[in-house]
C-alpha positions in Angstrom: 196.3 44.9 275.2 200.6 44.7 275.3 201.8 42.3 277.3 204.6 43.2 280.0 207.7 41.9 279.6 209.5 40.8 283.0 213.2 40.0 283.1 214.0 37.2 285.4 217.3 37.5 287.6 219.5 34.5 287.0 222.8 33.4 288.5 224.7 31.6 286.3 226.6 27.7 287.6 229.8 29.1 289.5 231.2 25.8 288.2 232.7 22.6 290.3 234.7 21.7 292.5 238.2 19.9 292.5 237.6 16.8 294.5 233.8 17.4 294.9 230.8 17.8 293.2 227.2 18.6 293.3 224.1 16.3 295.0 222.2 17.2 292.6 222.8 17.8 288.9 224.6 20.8 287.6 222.4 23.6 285.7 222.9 26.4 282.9 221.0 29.3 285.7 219.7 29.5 288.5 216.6 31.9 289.6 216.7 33.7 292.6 216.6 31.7 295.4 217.7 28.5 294.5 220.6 26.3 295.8 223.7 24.3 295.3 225.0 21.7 297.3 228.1 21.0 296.8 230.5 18.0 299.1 233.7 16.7 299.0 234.8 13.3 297.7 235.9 10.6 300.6 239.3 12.1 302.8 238.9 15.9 302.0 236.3 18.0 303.9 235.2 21.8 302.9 236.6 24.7 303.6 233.2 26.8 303.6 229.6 26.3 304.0 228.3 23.6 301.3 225.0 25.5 300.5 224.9 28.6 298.2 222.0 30.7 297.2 221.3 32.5 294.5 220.1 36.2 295.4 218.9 39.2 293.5 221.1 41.0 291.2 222.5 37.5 290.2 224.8 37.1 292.5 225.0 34.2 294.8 225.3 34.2 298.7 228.5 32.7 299.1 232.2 32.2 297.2 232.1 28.6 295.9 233.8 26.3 298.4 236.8 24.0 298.1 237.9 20.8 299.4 241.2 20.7 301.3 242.7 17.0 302.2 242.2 15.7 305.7 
């Protein structure tokens, strides 16, 4: 009996940020509907939401965020 192939939507690492980082290690792709946490180093804040989620169609919920300087 042939066995069904299934493509898997991935979103691929929209990369860091300048004078941030990620809580928890940075991968190659993400599947649908998992998350990034990104946060700012000590005396800069972000300009966004720190969460984003990768959605069908591999594309992910949010821009990346930035951190501007207190």
């Amino acid at each position: 009996m042939p066995t069904r192939t299934q493509c898997e939507q991935i979103c691929r690492f929209p990369g860091q940020i300048k004078h941030g980082n990620t809580i928890h290690p940075p991968k190659d792709h993400y599947l649908v509907g998992e998350r990034i946490f990104y946060y700012c180093d000590k005396g800069y804040n972000l300009n966004n939401e720190n969460i984003l989620e990768c959605k069908n169609e591999s594309i992910w919920s949010k821009s990346k965020p930035f951190c501007k300087k207190d």
